[in-house]
N, C-alpha and C positions, 0 to 999 in steps of 0.2 A: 758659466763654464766650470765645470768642475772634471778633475783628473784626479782615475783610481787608476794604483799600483797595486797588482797581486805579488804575493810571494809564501815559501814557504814549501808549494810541493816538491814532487821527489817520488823517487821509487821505494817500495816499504814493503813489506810481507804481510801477507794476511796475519790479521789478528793483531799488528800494530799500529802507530800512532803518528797522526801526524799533526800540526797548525798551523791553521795558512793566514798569513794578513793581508788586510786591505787598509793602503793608505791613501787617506782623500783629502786635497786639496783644492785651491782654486775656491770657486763662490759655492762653500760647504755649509754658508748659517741657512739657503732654502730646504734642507734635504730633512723627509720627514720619515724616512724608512731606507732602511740597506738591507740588500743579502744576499747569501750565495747561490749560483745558478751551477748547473754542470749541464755537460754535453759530451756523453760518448759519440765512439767513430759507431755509425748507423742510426745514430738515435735523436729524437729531441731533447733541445736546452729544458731541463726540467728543476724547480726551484727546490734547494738542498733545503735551505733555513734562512728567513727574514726578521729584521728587528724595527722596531718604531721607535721614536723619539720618548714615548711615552715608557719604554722599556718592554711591550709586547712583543713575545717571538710567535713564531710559525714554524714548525719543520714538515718537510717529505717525509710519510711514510717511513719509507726505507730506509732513513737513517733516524728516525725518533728513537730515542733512548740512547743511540751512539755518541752524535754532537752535538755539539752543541755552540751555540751563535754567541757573542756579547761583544762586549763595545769599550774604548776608553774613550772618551767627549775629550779628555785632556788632550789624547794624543789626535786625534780627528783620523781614529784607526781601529775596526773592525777584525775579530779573529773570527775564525772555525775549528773549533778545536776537534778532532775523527780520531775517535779510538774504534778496537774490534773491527777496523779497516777490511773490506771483504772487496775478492776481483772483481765484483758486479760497480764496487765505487771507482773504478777506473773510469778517467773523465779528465776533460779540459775544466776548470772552477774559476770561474767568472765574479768577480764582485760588480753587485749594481747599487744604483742610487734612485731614488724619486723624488725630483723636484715636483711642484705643484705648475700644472702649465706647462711644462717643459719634457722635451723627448730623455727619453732614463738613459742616464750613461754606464757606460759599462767599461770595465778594466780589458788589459789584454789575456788575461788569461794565465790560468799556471798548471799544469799539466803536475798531475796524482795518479800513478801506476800504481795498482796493487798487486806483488806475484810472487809467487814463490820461485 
């Protein structure tokens, strides 16, 4: 059992900044990768940026160079940091977890408007 808590979104203007956390508790020593997923209204959940145990990231295209992913083990809490915010980044953001064996959990979710 492990529970993610998202926070941090908001509404922002293009070309600002935001960071969103993911706090995970619960049985957190199996989980060997987290990361953030989004999903606009019409669209599929599509993966922002992933981290591994080992400190390996992964980013989407469309946000490379913008955010970026990292971790504190201390706190058993995962950021997203989005600068150069664009209204195409409008989306519900998801934090998820991968246990090995086990179905991936996912957070409720924190709603990110971008708009002038």
């Amino acid at each position: 059992q492990v529970q993610l808590v998202e926070s941090g979104g908001g509404l922002v203007q293009p070309g600002g900044s935001l960071r969103l956390s993911c706090a995970a508790s619960g049985s957190i020593f199996g989980i060997y990768a987290m990361g953030w997923y989004r999903q606009a209204p019409g669209k599929q959940r599509e993966l922002v940026a992933a981290i591994t145990n080992d400190g390996s990231t992964n980013y989407g295209d469309s946000v490379k160079g913008r955010f970026t992913i990292s971790r504190d083990n201390t706190k058993n809490t995962m950021y997203l940091q989005m600068n150069s915010l664009k209204p195409e980044d409008t989306a519900v953001y998801y934090c998820n977890a991968l246990v090995r064996f086990t179905p991936a959990y996912w957070g409720q979710g924190t709603q990110v408007t971008v708009s002038s």
